[in-house]
Structure formats: C-alpha cells, structure tokens
VEXDREN-2710 file (C-alpha; in Angstrom, 1 decimal):
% VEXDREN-2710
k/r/px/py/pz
1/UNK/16.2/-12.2/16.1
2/UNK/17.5/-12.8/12.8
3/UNK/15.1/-14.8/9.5
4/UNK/17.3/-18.0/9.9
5/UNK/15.1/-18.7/13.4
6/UNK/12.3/-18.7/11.5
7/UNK/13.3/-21.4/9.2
8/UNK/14.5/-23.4/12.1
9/UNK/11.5/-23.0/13.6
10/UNK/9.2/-24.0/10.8
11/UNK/11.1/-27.5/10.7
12/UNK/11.0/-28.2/14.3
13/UNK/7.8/-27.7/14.4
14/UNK/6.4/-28.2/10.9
15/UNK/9.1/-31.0/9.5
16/UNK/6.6/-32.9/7.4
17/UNK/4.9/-30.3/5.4
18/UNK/6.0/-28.8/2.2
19/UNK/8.2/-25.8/2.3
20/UNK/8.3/-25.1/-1.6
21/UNK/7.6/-26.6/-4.6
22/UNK/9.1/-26.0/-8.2
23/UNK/7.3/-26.7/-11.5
24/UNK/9.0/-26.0/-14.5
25/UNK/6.2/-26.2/-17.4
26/UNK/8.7/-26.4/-20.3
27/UNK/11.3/-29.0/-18.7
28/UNK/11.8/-32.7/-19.7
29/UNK/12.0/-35.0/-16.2
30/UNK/15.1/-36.4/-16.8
31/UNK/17.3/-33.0/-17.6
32/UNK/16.5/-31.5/-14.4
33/UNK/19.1/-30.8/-11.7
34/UNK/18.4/-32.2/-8.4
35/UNK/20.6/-32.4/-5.2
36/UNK/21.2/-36.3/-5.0
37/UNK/19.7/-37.0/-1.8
38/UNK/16.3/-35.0/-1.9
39/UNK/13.0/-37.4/-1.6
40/UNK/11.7/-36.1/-4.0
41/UNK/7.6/-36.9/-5.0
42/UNK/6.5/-36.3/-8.6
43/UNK/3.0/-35.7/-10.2
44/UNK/1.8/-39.0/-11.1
45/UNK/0.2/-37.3/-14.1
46/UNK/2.0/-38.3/-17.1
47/UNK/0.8/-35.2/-19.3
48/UNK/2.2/-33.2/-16.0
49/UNK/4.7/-30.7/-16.0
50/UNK/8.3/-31.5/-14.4
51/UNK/7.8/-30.7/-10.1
52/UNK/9.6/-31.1/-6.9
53/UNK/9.1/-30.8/-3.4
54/UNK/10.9/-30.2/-0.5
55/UNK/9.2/-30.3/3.2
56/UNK/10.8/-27.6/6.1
57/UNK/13.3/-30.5/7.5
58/UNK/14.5/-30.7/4.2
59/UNK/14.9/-27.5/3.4
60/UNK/16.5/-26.8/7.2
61/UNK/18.8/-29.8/6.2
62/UNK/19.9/-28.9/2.8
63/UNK/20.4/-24.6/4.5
64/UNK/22.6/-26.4/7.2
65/UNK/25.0/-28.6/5.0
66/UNK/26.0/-25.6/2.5
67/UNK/26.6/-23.3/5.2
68/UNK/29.2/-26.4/7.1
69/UNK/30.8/-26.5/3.9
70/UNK/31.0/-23.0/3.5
71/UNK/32.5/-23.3/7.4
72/UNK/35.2/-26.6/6.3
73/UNK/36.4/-23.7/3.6
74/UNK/37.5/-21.6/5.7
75/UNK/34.9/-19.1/4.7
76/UNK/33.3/-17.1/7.7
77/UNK/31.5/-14.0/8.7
78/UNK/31.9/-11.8/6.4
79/UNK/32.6/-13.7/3.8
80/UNK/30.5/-13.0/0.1
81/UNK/29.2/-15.7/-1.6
82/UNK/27.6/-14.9/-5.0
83/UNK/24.2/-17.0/-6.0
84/UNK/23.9/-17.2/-10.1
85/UNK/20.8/-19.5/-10.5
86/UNK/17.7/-19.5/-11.9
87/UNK/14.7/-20.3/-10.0
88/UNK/14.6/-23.6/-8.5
89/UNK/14.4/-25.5/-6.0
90/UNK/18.4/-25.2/-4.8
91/UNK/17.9/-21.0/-4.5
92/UNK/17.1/-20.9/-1.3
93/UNK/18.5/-23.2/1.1
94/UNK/21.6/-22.4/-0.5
95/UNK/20.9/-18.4/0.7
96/UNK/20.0/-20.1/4.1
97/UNK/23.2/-21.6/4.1
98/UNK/25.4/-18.4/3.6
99/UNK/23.6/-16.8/6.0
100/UNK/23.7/-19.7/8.7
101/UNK/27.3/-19.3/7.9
102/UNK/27.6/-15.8/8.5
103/UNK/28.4/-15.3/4.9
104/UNK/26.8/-12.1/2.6
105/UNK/24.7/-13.6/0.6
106/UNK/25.4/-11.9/-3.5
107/UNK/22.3/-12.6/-5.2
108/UNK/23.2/-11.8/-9.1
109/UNK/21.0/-11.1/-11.8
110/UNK/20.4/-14.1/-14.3
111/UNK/20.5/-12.2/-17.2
112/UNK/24.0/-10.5/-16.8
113/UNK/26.2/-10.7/-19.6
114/UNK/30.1/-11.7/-18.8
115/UNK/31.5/-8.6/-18.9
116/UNK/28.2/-7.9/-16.1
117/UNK/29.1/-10.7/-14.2
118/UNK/32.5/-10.1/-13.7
119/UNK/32.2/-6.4/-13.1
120/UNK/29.4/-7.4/-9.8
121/UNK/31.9/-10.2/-9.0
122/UNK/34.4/-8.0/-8.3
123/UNK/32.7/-5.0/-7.0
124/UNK/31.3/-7.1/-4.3
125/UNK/34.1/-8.8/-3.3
126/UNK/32.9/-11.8/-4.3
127/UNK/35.0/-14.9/-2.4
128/UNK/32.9/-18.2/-3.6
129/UNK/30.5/-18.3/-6.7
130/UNK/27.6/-20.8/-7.2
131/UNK/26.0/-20.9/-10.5
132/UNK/23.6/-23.1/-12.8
133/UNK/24.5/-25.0/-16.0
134/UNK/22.2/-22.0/-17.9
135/UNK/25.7/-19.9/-17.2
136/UNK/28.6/-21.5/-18.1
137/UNK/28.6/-20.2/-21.6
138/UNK/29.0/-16.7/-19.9
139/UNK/31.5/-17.6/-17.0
140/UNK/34.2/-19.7/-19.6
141/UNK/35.1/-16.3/-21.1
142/UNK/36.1/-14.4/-17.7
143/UNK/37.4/-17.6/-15.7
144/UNK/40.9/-16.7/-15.8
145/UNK/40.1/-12.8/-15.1
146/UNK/38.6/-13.7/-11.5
147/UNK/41.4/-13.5/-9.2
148/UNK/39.4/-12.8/-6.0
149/UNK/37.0/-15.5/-6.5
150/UNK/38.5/-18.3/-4.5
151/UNK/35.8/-21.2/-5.1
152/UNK/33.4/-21.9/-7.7
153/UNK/30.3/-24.4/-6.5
154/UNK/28.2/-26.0/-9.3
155/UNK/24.9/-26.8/-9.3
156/UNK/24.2/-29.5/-12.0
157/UNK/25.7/-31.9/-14.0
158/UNK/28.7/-32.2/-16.3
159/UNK/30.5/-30.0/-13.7
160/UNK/33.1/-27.7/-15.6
161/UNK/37.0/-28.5/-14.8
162/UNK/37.3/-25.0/-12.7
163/UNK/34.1/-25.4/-10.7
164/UNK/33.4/-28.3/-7.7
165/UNK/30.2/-30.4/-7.9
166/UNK/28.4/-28.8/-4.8
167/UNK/24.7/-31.4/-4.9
168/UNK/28.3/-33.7/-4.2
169/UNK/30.2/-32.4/-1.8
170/UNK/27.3/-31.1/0.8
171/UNK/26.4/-35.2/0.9
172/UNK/29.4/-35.1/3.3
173/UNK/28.7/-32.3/5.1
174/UNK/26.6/-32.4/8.3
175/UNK/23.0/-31.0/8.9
176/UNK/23.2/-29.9/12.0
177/UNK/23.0/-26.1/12.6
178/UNK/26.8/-24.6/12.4
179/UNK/28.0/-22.7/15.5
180/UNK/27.4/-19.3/14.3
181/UNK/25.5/-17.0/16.5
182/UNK/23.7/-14.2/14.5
183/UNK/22.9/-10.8/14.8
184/UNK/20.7/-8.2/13.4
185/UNK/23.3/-5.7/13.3
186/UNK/25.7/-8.6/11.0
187/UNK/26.1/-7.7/7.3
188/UNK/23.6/-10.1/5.7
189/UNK/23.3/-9.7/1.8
190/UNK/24.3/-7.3/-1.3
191/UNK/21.6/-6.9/-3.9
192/UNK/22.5/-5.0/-7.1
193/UNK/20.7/-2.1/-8.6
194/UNK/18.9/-2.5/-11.9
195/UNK/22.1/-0.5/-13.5
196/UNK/19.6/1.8/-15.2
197/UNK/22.5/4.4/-15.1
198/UNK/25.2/1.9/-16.1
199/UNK/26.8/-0.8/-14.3
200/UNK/24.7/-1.6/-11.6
201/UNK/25.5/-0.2/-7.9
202/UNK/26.0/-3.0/-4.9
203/UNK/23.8/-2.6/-2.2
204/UNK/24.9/-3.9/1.7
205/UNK/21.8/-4.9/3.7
206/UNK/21.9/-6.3/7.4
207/UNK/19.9/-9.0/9.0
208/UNK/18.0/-6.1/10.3
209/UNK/16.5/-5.1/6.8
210/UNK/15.8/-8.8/6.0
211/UNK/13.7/-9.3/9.5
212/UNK/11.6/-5.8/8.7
213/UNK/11.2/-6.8/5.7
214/UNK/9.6/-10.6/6.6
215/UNK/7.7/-8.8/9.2
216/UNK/6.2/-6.0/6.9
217/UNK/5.2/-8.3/4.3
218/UNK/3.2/-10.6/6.8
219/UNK/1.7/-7.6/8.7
220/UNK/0.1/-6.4/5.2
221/UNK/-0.9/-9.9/3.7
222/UNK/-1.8/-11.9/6.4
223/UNK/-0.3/-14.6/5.0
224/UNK/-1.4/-18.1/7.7
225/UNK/-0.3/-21.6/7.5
226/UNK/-3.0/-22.2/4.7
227/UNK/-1.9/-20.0/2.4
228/UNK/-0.2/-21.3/-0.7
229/UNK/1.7/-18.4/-2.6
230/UNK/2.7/-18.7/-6.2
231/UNK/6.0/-17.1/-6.7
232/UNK/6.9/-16.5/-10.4
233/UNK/9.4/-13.3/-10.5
234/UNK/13.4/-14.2/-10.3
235/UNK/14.6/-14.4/-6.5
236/UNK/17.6/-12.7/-6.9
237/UNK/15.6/-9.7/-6.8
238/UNK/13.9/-7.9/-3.6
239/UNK/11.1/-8.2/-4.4
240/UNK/9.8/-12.0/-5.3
241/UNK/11.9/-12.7/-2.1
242/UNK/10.7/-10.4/0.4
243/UNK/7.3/-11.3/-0.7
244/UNK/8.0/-14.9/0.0
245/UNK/9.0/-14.1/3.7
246/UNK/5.3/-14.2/4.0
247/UNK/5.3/-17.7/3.7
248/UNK/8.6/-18.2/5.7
249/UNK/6.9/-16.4/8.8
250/UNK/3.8/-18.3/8.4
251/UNK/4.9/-21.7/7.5
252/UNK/3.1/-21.6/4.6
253/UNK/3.8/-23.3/1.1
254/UNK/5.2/-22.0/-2.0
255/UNK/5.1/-22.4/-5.3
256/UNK/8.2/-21.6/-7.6
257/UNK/7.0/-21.4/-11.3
258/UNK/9.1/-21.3/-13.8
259/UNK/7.6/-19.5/-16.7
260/UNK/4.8/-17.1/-17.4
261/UNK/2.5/-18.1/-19.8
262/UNK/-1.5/-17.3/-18.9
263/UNK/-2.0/-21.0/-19.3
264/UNK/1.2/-22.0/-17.0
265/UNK/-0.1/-19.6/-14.3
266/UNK/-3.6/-20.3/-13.9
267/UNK/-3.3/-24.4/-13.9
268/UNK/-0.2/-23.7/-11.0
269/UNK/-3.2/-21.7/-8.9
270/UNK/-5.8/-24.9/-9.7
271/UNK/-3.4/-27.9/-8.9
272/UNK/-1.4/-26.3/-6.4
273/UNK/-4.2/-24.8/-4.8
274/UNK/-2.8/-21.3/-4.6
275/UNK/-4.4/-18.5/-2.7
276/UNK/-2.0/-15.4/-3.0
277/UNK/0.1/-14.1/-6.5
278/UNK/2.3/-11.9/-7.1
279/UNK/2.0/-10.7/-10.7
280/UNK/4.4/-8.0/-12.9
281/UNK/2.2/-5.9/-14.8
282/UNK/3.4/-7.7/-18.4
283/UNK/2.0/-10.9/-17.0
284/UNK/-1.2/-9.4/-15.6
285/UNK/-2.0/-7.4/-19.2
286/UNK/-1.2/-11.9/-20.8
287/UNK/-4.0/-12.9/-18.6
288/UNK/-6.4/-10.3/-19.2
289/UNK/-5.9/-10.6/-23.0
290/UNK/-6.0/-14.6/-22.7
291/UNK/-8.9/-14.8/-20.6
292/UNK/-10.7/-11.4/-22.4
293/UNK/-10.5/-12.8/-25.8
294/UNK/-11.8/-16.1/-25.1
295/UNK/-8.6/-18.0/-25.8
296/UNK/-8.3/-19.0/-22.0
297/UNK/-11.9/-20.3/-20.5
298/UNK/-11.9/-19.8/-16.7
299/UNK/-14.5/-22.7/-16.1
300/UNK/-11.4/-25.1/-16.8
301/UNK/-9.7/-23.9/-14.1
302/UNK/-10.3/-24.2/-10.3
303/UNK/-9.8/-20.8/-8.6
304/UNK/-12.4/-20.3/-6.2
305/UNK/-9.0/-20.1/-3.2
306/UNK/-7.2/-17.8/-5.0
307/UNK/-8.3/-14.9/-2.6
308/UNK/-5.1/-11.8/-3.0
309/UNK/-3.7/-10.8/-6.4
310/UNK/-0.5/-8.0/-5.8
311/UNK/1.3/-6.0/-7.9
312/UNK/4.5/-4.0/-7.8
313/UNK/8.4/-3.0/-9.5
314/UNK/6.6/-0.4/-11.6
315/UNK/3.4/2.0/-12.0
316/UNK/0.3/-0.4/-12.0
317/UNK/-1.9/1.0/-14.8
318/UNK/-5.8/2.1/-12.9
319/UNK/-7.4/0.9/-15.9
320/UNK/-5.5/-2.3/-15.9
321/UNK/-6.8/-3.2/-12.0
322/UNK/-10.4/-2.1/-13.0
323/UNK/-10.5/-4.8/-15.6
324/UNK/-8.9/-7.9/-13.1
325/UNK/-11.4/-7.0/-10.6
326/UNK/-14.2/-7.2/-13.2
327/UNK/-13.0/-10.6/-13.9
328/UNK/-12.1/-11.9/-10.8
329/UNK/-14.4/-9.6/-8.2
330/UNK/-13.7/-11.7/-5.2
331/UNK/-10.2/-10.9/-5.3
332/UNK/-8.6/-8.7/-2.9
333/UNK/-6.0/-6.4/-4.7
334/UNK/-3.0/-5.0/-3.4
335/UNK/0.6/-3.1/-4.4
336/UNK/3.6/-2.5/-2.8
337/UNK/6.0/-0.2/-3.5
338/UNK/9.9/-0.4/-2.7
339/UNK/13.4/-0.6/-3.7
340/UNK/16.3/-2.9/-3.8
341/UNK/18.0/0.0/-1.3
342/UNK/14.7/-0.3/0.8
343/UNK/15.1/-4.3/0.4
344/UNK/12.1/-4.3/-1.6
345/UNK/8.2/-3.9/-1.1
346/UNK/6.6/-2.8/1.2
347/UNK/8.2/0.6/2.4
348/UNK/5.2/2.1/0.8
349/UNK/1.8/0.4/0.6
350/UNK/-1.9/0.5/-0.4
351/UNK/-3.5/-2.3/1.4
352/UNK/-6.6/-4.2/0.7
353/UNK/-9.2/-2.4/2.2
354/UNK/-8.2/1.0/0.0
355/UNK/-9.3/-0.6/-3.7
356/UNK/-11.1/2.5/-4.3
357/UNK/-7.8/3.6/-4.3
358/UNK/-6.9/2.1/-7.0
359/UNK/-3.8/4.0/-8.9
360/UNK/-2.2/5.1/-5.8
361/UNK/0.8/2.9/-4.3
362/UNK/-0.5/3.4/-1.0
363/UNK/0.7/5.0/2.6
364/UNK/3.8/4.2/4.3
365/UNK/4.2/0.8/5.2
366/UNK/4.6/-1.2/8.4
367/UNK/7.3/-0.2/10.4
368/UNK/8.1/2.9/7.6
369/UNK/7.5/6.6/7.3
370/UNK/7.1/8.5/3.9
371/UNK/7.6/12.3/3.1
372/UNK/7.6/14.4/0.0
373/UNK/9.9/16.4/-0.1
374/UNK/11.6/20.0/-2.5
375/UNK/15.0/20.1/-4.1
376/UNK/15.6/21.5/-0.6
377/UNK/14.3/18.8/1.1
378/UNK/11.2/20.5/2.1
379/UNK/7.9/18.6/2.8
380/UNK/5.5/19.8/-0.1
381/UNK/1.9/20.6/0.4
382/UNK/-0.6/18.3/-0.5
383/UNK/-1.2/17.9/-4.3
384/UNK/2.0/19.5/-5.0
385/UNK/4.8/16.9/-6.8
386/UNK/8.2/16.2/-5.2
387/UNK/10.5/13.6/-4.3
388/UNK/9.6/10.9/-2.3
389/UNK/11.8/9.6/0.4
390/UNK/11.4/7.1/3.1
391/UNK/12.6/5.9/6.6
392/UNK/12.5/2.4/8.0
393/UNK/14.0/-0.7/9.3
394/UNK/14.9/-1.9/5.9
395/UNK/17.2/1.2/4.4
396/UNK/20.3/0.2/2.9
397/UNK/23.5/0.5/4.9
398/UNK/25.2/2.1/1.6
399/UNK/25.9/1.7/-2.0
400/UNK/28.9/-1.6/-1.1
401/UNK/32.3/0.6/-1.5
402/UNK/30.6/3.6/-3.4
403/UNK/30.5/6.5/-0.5
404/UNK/29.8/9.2/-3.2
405/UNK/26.6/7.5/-4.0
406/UNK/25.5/6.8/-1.0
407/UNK/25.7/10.5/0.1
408/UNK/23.4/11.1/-2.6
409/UNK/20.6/9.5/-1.6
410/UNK/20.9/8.9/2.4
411/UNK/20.5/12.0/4.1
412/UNK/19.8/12.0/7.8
413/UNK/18.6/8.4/7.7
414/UNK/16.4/8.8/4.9
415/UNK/16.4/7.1/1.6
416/UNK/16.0/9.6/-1.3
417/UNK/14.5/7.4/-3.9
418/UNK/15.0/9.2/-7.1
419/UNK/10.8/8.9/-7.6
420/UNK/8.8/12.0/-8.3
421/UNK/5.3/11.4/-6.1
422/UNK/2.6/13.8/-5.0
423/UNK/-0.1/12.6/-2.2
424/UNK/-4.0/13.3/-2.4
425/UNK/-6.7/14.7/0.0
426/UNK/-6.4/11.7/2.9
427/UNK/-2.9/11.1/2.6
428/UNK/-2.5/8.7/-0.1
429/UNK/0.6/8.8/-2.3
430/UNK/0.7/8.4/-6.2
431/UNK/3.7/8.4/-8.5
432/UNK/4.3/10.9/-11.2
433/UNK/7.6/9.6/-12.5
434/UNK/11.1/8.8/-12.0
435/UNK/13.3/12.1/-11.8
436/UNK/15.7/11.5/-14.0
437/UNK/13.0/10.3/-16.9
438/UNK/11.0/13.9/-16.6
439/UNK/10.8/15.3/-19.7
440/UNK/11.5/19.3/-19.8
441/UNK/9.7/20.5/-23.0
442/UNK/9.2/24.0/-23.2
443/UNK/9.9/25.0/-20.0
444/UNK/6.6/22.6/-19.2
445/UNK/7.1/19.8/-16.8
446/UNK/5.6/16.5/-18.6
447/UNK/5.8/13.1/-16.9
448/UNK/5.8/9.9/-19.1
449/UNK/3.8/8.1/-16.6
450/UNK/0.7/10.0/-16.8
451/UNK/1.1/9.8/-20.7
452/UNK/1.6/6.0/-20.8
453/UNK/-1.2/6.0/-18.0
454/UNK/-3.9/7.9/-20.6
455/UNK/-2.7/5.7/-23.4
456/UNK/-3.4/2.1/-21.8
457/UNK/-7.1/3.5/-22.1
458/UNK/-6.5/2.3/-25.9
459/UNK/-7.6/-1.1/-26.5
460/UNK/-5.3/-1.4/-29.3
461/UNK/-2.3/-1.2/-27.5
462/UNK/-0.2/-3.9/-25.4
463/UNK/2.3/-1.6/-24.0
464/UNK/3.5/1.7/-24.3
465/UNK/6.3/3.9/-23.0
466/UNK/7.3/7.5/-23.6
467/UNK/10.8/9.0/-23.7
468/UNK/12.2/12.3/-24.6
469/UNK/13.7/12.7/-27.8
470/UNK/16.0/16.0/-28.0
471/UNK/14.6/18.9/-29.7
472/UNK/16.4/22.1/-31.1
473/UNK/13.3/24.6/-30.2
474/UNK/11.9/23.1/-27.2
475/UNK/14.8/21.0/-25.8
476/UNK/12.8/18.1/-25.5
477/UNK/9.7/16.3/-27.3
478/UNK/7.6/13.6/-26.1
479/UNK/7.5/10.1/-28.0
480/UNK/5.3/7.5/-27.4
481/UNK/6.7/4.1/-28.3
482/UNK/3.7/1.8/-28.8
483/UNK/3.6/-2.3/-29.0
484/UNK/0.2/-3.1/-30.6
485/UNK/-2.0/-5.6/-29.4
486/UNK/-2.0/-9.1/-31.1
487/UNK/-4.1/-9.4/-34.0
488/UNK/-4.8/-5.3/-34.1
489/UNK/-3.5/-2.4/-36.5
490/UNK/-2.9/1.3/-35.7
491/UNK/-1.7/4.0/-36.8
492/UNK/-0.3/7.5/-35.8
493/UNK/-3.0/9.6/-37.1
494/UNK/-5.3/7.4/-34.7
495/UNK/-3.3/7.8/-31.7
496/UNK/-2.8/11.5/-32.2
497/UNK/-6.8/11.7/-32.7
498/UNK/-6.9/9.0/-29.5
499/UNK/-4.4/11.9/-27.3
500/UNK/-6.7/14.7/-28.5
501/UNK/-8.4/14.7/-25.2
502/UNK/-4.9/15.3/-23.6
503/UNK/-3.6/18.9/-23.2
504/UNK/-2.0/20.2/-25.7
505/UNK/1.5/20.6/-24.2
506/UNK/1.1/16.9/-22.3
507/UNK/0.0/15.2/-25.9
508/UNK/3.2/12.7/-27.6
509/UNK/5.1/14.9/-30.6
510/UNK/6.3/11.7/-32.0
511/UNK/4.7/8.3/-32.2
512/UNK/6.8/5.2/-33.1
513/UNK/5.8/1.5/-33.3
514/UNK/8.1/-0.8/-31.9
515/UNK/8.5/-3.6/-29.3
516/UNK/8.5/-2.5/-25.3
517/UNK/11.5/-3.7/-23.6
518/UNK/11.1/-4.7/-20.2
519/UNK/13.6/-6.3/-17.3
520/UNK/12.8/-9.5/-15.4
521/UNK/11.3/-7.5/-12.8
522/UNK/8.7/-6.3/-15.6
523/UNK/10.1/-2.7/-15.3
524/UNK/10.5/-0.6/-18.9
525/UNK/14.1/-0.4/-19.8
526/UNK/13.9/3.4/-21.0
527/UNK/17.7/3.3/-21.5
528/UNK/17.5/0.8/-23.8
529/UNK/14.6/2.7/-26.0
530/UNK/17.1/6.2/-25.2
531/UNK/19.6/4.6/-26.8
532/UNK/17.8/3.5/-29.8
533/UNK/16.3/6.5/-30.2
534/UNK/17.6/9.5/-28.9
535/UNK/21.2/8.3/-30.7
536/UNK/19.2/8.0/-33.8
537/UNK/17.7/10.8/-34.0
538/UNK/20.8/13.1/-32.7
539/UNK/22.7/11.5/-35.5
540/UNK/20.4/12.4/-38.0
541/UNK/20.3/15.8/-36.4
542/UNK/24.1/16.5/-37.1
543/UNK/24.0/15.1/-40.3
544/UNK/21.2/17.5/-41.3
545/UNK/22.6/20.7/-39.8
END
C-alpha cells in the first residue's frame, strides 16, 4: 500500500467533506493565489480573515491533474520535482500529484537564500521546480545557472517570462487517476537536512517511510473523522506533514494557518472547531505569556474541543508543560521525537497517558525500536548517557548521492542520530544534548540542555541558549545567551545569583543578552550564535595575545 490510496479513498468515500482549509490572518482577499477552478466558500464575516476550502474530491482532483501534466512532460518515475511554496492551500495536492506520478517529491525550505536554492536544486537532481510569487526575488538571480532544471511551474499571478502558469495549464489536464501503479519499495521524496553543519544534506525516503510514518502518527493520536487538526509549522518539513497523515488516514479536517500570533491561534481552534495542535515551543512560551499576563482572556474564546496539545523539533522545557497543563488541565499532552532521516516524529514517543513523564521524549514509537548506545556502539546501562539510535520503517534510504555520510550514521540498519540521551528507571528516554553541541570544559562533560532547562525556571527570561565559547585554560566555557521577557530587566549579577543553585562546574562563565535565533521548525540555530560569538571572541583573543 502506498499514502496515495488513502487519499483516493477519502474522496470516494468522503467527497463532500472538507479536506483542508487555509486562513491566512494577515492577507487581503483579493491578493490571494487561487487555482482558477476551485469552489471556493469564504467566511461571510466581513471583519474575517482571508480562508479557503477544499473538500477530498477536490483535493483528489486537483493531486490527479498535476501529476497528468507531470505525465504529458514526459516526466516519470523517478523523476524529482522540487516544491518552493509557502503554506497554502496548493502544497499538497501538488505533492499528491508528484507522487501519483511517480515523481520524488523535493520539498525545499522557504527560507533558502539563492545561492541555498540552487545548491539543493542541484544536489537533488532537481528536473521541474514549482514555486510561489514570495520567491522570485531569489530565483531571478540563479535562473540562467540552472541547467538541469528542465521546467519551472508557477503558482500565482504575474507569471515570470522563464516559468509556465501551472493554476493554467492543469485546467486542461484530466482528473482521473494516471496509470501509474505504486510501490512501497518506489523512491518517494527527498527532504533536506536543517544544514546545521553547512549546506544542508538531501535525504531519499521511499513510499515505505511515508506509509510508517501515516500509520505511527494515527496509532499514537487517535486521530477519528471528528477531529479537526490545526497545522501551523511549514510543510516542507517532516514534521508538520507527518503529523498531518493523521488526518489523511482518518479523513479528518485540517486547518493550514498561516501565522503565529497567540491571538491568530486560539480564534483558528474557536471558529474552526479544532481539537488537536501541534505547537513549536516559541509559540507555546507566546501563548503562555499572552494568556498569563492577562493580555489574552480565554473566556473570549471557545475551546472546550480542543482535547491534544503536542510538541516536538527540539527539547520541550518541564517547566514549560507544567504551566499549559495548569491552564488548560483538560488537555492531553504529548511529544514526539524524530528526524528528517527518520521522516519525522514519532520514531520516539511519550504518549498521553505518561504526563507524569513530563521532560522525557518518550519510548520507542510504533512500529520503532530505540537503544543507547557507546562510542563503540554498546548499549549503556540505565542512567548512564550515550547516543541514541533507532530502527524502523521510516529510516532514510541514504544521504541522496553523499555515501560518506550515510556510512556515518547507518550502521547495520540503524540510524545513529547524532543526539546524546540517557533513559530512567522504567525505560523512559530523556535527551541530554546534541553531540556535537557538548561542551568539554575542564575535562567536565556539561550539556547546554540541562543549563537552558534550569534557566527557563527564571521568569524573567523568554529564551535562552548556551554555547561554548573557547577558552585558553579550560578549552571551553559555558555562555548563556538570554532574550528577556517583554516588559522585564536583568542583569548578570542576577543570573549568576539565579545559577547559584547549579553546580559549580555546570553554572554559565559568561552571560550575554541578546536575541535567540530560531529556524522555522522552532529549533535554536546555535551556529548562527557560534558564529557571532565564538568568532568574536577568538578575534579578540589574537589580538590580545
């Protein structure tokens, strides 16, 4: 079986009811980009946010006529077809298509800069290109450079003179189901790393990573045809997609929101009726703060269906969770833990009915085993910290045309995920930190995660992340980089007098105010503070010496 039955499936059966919805809170009605054919139906508010709506036979339709003009291209299995969008209603029945089609489906990141996008372009083979109005500014500059890039499909209007008006050209295409019979062993989709390391890494999944995953996600949500899930991440990334297989198995709505504000988020759940979100932790800290300092009252707001809140991409902060369950105690809780190389969460999971394990990411997942393992690939005892790998249906088939890399981190069928991890007395596993972010000080082992963990305690502060910053005596120092709350003030002294209950060797050497970086996927772009301050400080370094 591959995930395209299910679609079919869901409009033979379910035509009439809505597949997904998109409300963009910040977007005038008459700039948005439509296919021309859609029925679409409107809010008949007038103070309402810009929506559309698209039932299953539509969205089975609109899947069917991209991939037949994939097919009249001559494009076939095989075939990679590169998706640069932003959220909206087109994303996925134009990933439906290219898989219909037999086509890899390229999902690329929408903030990638030119030099980004052609570098992924051309690592990934990259034979068609659809892209979004948002991105033309980047593609004009590297046009003429992309040689292996035989056909460039526009969603939008004013179509640029290199690219093809695609919402055109699929009106002529039929939607019935092209002749292409399936697999689960067919190449199905390359998703890029988060290039954390430099240019990110291409990573070839199968149609059977993309059926474990659907089937993992529904197994540990329960999602049923009344569910309603509000989907706000970017879906070219594992995760917000995986977790919207829920709905795909179930035949359930969705809701694609585009934006983040506390305000945005909370009237979605109330006029969409939504019972299941997915939150980053940036988004879930808005909410708290909105809703904790009285600037968001939740008695304007109908939220008594909103019955799962999840988490994942990075370490969920304990303290964080205690204070949403304190707000909203009917809520089941969850996270999921995965990787674009294990086709996203779910490889490793805490499920709803362990919320007194709160600060763990859980046990391995359906359909997945977990081990912590040595340098030597040893399982550790219980308590001790090592890497964490795992084994399932949705491993990677390989780093796309990078064998070195690959040999790195498959080994024997397992996926060595670069994560440090240690589990507890019943089995549970929680994350120490990334192994390349350790910081060696002294000899002593200290991992920023457990730092930034005691410091969220602090009411004062927003966000934090800590970084080693080279040292002459001890090799490394800890630095806590700390974004303040709104409307507070701080100051070292206080955090060092706040860290005094720390151990000495685990408390920050160096605290610095600043701004936290973080990716779409809510993740802490260390690199990015690395570069500002490790380069900083070496070249002050030099000059003094």
């Amino acid at each position: 079986m591959v995930i395209t039955e299910f679609l079919e499936r869901n409009a033979r059966l379910y035509g009439s009811d809505i597949a997904l919805v998109e409300i963009n809170p910040s977007e005038e009605r008459d700039a948005a980009v439509t296919w021309r054919d859609y029925s679409l139906i409107e809010s008949a508010r007038p103070d309402a946010p810009y929506r559309r709506e698209m039932s299953w036979k539509d969205f089975e339709r609109r899947a069917n006529r991209f991939a037949n003009l994939l097919l009249s291209r001559g494009l076939g299995r095989g075939a990679k077809v590169g998706i640069l969008l932003m959220n909206c209603l087109e994303w996925l029945p134009l990933y439906f298509g290219i898989l219909k089609a037999g086509c890899v489906a390229v999902p690329m990141n929408f903030r990638y800069s030119s030099d980004e996008i052609e570098y992924c372009l051309d690592l990934a083979d990259v034979e068609v290109l659809v892209f979004g109005p948002e991105f033309v500014s980047r593609i004009d500059p590297i046009v003429d450079k992309l040689g292996d890039v035989k056909l460039m499909f526009f969603v939008g209007r004013d179509v640029p003179a290199y690219a093809e008006d695609c919402c055109r050209l699929v009106e002529f295409c039929s939607s019935s189901a092209p002749p292409v019979a399936l697999t689960e062993d067919d190449d199905a989709a390359i998703y890029f790393s988060s290039g954390t390391t430099g240019f990110p890494k291409a990573i070839l999944h199968k149609h059977r990573s993309l059926l474990g995953s659907c089937l993992t996600e529904q197994n540990h949500h329960g999602q049923t045809r009344d569910d309603v899930f509000l989907c706000i991440p970017p879906l070219y990334h594992t995760g917000a997609k995986m977790h919207w297989f829920g709905s795909l198995v179930s035949a359930s709505k969705a809701v694609l929101l585009r934006g983040v504000k506390p305000e945005w988020i909370l009237r979605a759940v109330t006029e969409e009726k939504c019972t299941i979100v997915w939150l980053l932790v940036p988004w879930c800290q808005d909410l708290l703060e909105a809703i904790e300092s009285g600037r968001i009252d939740l008695n304007h707001y109908m939220l008594d269906q909103w019955r799962l809140m999840h988490i994942g991409a990075q370490p969920v902060p304990q303290s964080m969770i205690h204070r949403w369950l304190k707000i909203f105690p009917h809520h089941q809780y969850d996270t999921n833990y995965g990787l674009s190389e294990s086709i996203g969460p779910g490889c490793v999971h805490l499920g709803v009915e362990n919320v007194d394990k709160v600060g763990a990411i859980g046990k391995p997942g359906y359909q997945w085993q977990a081990r912590i393992v040595d340098e030597q690939g040893n399982d550790v005892k219980s308590g001790e910290v090592g890497e964490l790998i795992v084994h399932g249906p949705g491993v990677m088939v390989c780093y796309y045309k990078n064998p070195e890399a690959t040999a790195e981190v498959l080994k024997d069928g397992w996926l060595y995920t670069g994560d440090m991890a240690r589990t507890d007395e019943d089995g549970f596993i929680y994350l120490v930190d990334r192994k390349k972010d350790v910081i060696i000080s002294g000899g002593e082992n200290l991992y920023p995660v457990q730092i930034e963990d005691f410091l969220r305690h602090n009411p004062k502060i927003h966000d934090v992340a800590v970084i080693g910053l080279p040292d002459p005596r001890l090799g490394e120092i800890a630095a806590a980089i700390i974004e303040v709350a709104e409307g507070e003030t701080c100051t070292e002294d206080e955090i060092n007098r706040f860290c005094s209950d720390l151990p000495r060797y685990k408390r920050p050497r160096k605290v610095i105010f600043d701004r936290i970086p973080r990716n779409p996927t809510g993740k802490i772009e260390k690199p990015v503070l690395r570069e500002k301050y490790c380069g900083a400080r070496l070249v002050e370094e030099q000059t003094t010496h």
